[in-house]
N, C-alpha and C positions, 0 to 999 in steps of 0.2 A: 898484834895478837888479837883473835878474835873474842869481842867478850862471851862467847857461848863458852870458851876454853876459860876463862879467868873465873866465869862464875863455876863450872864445875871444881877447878882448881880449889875456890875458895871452900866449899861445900867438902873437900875431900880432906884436906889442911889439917881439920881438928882431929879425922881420923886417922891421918898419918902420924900425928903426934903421940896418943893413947897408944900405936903397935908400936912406938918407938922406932920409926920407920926415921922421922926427921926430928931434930932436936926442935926445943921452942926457939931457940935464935935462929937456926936456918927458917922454921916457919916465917918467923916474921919477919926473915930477909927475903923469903920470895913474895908474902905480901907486900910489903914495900915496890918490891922491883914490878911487879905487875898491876900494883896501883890496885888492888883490892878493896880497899876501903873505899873508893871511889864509883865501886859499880851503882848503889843505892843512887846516887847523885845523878850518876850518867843515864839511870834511866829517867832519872823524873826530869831529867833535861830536854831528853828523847819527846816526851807526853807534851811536854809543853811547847815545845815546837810543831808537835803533830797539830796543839788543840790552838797555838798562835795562827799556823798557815790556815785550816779548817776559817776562823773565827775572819781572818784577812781575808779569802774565798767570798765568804758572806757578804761580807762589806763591801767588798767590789761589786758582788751582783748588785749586791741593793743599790747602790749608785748607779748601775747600767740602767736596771728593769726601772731606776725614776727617771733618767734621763728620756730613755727610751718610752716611757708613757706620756710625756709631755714635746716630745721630738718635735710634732709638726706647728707648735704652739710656740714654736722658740724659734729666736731670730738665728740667723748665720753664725753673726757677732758673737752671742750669748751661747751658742752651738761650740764654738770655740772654745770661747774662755771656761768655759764647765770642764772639757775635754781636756785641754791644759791645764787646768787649775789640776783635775783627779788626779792626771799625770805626775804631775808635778810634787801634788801632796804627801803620795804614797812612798816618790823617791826620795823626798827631802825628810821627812818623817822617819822612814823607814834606814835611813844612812846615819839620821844624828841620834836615832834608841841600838843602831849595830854599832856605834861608837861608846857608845856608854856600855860598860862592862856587864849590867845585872839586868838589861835588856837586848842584849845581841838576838837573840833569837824571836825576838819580836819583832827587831829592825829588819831581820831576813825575810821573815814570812811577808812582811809590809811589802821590801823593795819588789817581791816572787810575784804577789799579788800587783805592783806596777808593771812590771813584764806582761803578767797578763793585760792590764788597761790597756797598756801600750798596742798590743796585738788587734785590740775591739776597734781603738783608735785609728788604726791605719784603716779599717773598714768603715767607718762613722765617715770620716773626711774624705772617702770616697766617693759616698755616697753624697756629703753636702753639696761638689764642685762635681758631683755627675761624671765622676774618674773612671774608665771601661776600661779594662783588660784582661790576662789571664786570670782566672781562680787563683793561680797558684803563686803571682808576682807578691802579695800581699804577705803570703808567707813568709816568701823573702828575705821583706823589709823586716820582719818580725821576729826573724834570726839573727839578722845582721844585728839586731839593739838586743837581742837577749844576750848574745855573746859577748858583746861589751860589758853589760851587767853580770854577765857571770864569771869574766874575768876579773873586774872591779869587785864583785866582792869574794870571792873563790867560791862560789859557792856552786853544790852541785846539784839543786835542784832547777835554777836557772839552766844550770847546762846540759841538762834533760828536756828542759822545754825547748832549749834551744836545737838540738837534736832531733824532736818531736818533726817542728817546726820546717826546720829546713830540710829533713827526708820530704815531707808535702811537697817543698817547693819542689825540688828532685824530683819526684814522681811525675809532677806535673810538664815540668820541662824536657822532661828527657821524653817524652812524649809528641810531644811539638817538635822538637828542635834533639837534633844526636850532633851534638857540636861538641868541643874542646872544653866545654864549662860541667857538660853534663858527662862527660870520660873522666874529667878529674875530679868528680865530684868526691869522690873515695878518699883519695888523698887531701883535699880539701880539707874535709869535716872531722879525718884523722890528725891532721897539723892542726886546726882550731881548739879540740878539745880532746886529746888524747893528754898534751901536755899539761892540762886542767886536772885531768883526773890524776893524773902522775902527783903532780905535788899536793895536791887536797887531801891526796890516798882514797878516793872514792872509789869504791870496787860495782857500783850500779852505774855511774856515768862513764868509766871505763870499760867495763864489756857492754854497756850499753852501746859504747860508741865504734866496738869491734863487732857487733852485730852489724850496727849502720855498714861499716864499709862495707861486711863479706855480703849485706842484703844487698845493698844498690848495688854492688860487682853483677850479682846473681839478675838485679831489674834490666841492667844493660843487655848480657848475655841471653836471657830470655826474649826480651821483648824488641831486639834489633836483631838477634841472631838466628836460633832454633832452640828445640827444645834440647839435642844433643851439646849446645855448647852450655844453656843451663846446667846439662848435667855434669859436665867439665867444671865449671866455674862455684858450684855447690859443692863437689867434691876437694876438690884445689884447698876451696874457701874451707873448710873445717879441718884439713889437715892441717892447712895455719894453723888456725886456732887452737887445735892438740898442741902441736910443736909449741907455740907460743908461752901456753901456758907451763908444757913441762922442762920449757928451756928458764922462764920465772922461777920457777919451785927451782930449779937446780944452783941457779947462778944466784937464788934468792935477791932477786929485784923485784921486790912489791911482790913477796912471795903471798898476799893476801891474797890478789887478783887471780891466780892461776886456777883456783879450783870453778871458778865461776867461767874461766874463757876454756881451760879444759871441758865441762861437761856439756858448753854449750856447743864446742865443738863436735862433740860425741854425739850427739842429740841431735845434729845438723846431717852429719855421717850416717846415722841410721834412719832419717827419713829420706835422706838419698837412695840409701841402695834398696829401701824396703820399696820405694813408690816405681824405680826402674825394676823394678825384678819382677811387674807384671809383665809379659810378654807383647801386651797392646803397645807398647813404646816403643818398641822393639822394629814393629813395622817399618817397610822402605821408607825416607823423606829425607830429605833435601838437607845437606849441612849447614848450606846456607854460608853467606859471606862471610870472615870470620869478625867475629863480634865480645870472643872471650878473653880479650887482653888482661884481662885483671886474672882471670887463673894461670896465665905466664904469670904472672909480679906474684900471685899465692904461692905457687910451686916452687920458684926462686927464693922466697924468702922461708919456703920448707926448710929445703935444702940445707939452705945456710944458718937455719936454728938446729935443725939435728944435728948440724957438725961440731955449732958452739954446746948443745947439750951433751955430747961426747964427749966434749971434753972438758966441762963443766960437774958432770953428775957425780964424779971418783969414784968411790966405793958403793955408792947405791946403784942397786941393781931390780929392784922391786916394780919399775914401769917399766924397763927396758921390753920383756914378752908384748906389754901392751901397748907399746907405740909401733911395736914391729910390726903389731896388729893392725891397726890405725893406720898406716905407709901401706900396707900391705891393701887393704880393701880401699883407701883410696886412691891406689892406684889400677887398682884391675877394674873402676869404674870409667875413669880415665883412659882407660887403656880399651875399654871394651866402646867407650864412645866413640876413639879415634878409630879404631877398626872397624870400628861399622861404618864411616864413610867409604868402603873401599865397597860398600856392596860384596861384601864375602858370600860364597855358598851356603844355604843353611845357617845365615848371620843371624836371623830373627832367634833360633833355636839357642845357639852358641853365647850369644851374649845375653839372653837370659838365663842361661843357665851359671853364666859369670857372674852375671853380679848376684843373683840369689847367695850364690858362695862367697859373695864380698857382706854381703846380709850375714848372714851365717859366722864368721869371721868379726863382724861387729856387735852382733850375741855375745860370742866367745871373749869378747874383750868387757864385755860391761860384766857379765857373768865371772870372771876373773879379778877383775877390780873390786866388784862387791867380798871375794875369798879373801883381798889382800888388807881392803876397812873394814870386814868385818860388817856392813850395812846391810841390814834386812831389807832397806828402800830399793836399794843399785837390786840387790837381787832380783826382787819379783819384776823389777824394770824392768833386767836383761828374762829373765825368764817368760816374760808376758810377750816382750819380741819375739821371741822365736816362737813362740805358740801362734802369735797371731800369723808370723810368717807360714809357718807350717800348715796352718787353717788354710790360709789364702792360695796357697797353693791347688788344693783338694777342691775349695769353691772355685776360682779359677776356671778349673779345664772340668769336662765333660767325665762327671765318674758317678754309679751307681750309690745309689744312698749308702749300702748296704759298707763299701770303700768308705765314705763319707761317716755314717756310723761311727765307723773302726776306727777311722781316724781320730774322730773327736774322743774318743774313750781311753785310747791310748793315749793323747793328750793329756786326758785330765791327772791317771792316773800315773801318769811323767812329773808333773807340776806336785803331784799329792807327795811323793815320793821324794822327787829333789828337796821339796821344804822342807819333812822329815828330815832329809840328810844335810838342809845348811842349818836347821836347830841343834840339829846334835855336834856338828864343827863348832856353831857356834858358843855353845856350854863347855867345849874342849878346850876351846881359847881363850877363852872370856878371863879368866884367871891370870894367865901370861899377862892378855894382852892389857889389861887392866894395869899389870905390877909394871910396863916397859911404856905406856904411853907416857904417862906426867913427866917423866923424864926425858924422854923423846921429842917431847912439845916444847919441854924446859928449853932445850937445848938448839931448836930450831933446826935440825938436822931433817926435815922431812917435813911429810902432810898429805893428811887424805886425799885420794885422789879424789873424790867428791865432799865437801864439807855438809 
């Protein structure tokens, strides 16, 4: 449960009590059960691992920048032993205060701040023994030992860096080299640290690490293939991501995670179709060899979450419109990619005018989503898409100001008008939706489609 939900809960508690909404025993069986008296706590917990890591940050520099001022004055030997000793310090330090119970989170920031040494390290001893190779081999090494440390201690800021990290090396290699290492790199980096994020329940190194796959999918497909199977493998890739997260919320696994790989999905989906739906991409070129295997493995594992979400969701029926939506646009992106390799008549014209309407369709869905939370935010999102969509249009092609004008006016006065009319839905519901949430949430039966 999210503490944004526990501390409103706490804040609303006393005034369900005075309308005799809850008894005082039920009050203080749902503070019990959601551990309320413990928010105060969790946040100054929060601070002080912020101001531990910040304070270990420091300290490592300051150990670099004296190292490093004194470099060429130090023998090899002494180059060493400084280098292992920091190493060493920060992990042996920082392992026996995460063992002791009233300094864990010092011990963390310590070992996070050795991950870091670690990384300077591998380039310090490069440079002592005149080491030459890729830029990016170094990263490598620097993931390879983050992820033992972020295994060793569950921790998910390690598994961020270690994420960080080894996209670099990625980058760099698949660059060089389109081998078996850098194809499986997706699945690699999602068996390393998917199952981290599962059991720590980290909701940033989890779709952190659902970003990693669907980006590198997208780096292969782009930069070995064309821009048409980018456009496949970006679309492919967020319909995952939707399916993913509304197959979570349904079947409730780690129903925390869904609203983060949901929106990011959504978000992925709408810079796809808005950046195809100029006509310049549209142009004749080459499909090129195929290079988008990973939107096969997207697609497939669609598939096969909308079918477990079918018959996972029962009686909720409240996203079903908007995943329709979501399948629906990224498939006529997909669809309009492959059919443009056939060189069609008039194709330039046709598939732009598809995906606009997959644009269009992915407006309708976030504009939708905001009616069904209630969110002022999703709103002016989805609203501000289609305006700019609709702007882009007008600048685009060749039209007399005067068109141009009228558009923008019309525009404004669309946007003046819809906000009007979701302020006044939303004073209409606001009441309902107030008196059906807490117990909604109580109940775990659901969740915004955006948090």
């Amino acid at each position: 449960m999210s503490t944004k939900f526990r501390a409103e809960l706490r804040n609303e508690l006393p005034l369900w009590t005075q309308q005799g909404l809850l008894s005082d025993d039920a009050a203080k069986q749902l503070a019990s059960i959601y551990q309320l008296d413990n928010l105060k706590h969790e946040s100054s917990n929060l601070l002080s691992a912020v101001i531990f890591t910040i304070g270990g940050l420091l300290l490592g520099g300051g150990l670099i920048s004296f190292v490093a001022a004194n470099w060429d004055a130090i023998s090899t030997p002494v180059k060493l032993t400084l280098l292992v000793t920091a190493l060493l310090s920060f992990h042996i330090v920082g392992r026996w205060l995460w063992q002791t119970t009233h300094w864990r989170r010092l011990g963390h920031a310590l070992v996070f701040c050795g991950c870091l040494v670690f990384g300077a390290n591998i380039g310090l001893v490069a440079q002592i023994f005149h080491i030459s190779s890729s830029w990016y081999a170094g990263f490598g090494a620097w993931a390879l030992g983050s992820l033992a440390m972020a295994w060793a201690f569950r921790s998910w800021i390690i598994g961020v860096l270690t994420l960080f990290t080894s996209f670099l090396w990625f980058v760099g290699h698949q660059g060089d080299s389109y081998d078996f290492t850098a194809i499986a790199y997706p699945l690699i980096i999602a068996a390393a640290l998917l199952p981290l994020a599962w059991i720590i329940r980290s909701r940033v190194l989890y779709t952190g690490t659902v970003i990693a796959v669907v980006a590198s999918a997208c780096v292969l497909a782009g930069n070995h293939g064309s821009g048409r199977q980018l456009l496949i493998t970006m679309a492919a890739g967020a319909v995952f991501m939707w399916t993913l997260g509304e197959l979570q919320r349904a079947a409730r696994w780690r129903a925390e995670f869904a609203n983060l790989t949901v929106g990011f999905g959504l978000a992925l989906l709408a810079i796809t179709a808005y950046v195809w739906s100029f006509h310049i991409f549209w142009s004749p070129s080459p499909f090129g060899t195929m290079r988008a295997y990973w939107a096969i493995v997207f697609f497939v594992l669609a598939i096969v979450g909308v079918v477990l979400w079918f018959a996972r969701r029962g009686h909720q029926t409240r996203s079903l419109a908007l995943t329709v939506g979501v399948l629906t646009a990224g498939g006529i992106l997909c669809a309009s990619s492959l059919m443009a390799r056939a060189d069609a008549p008039n194709g330039e014209t046709l598939f732009t005018i598809t995906t606009n309407f997959a644009a269009l369709i992915v407006a309708a869905v976030v504009i939708a989503a905001s009616l069904i939370d209630e969110r002022r935010a999703v709103f002016w999102l989805g609203s501000l898409y289609l305006v700019q969509l609709i702007l882009s249009r007008f600048l685009e092609y060749e039209t007399s100001l005067l068109v141009k004008s009228a558009a923008f006016l019309a525009c404004g006065v669309a946007v003046i008008v819809a906000g009007v009319g979701y302020e006044q839905y939303l004073r209409r519901n606001r009441p309902r939706a107030e008196a059906d949430q807490p117990l909604t949430e109580a109940k775990g039966t659901g969740g915004k489609i955006f948090e």
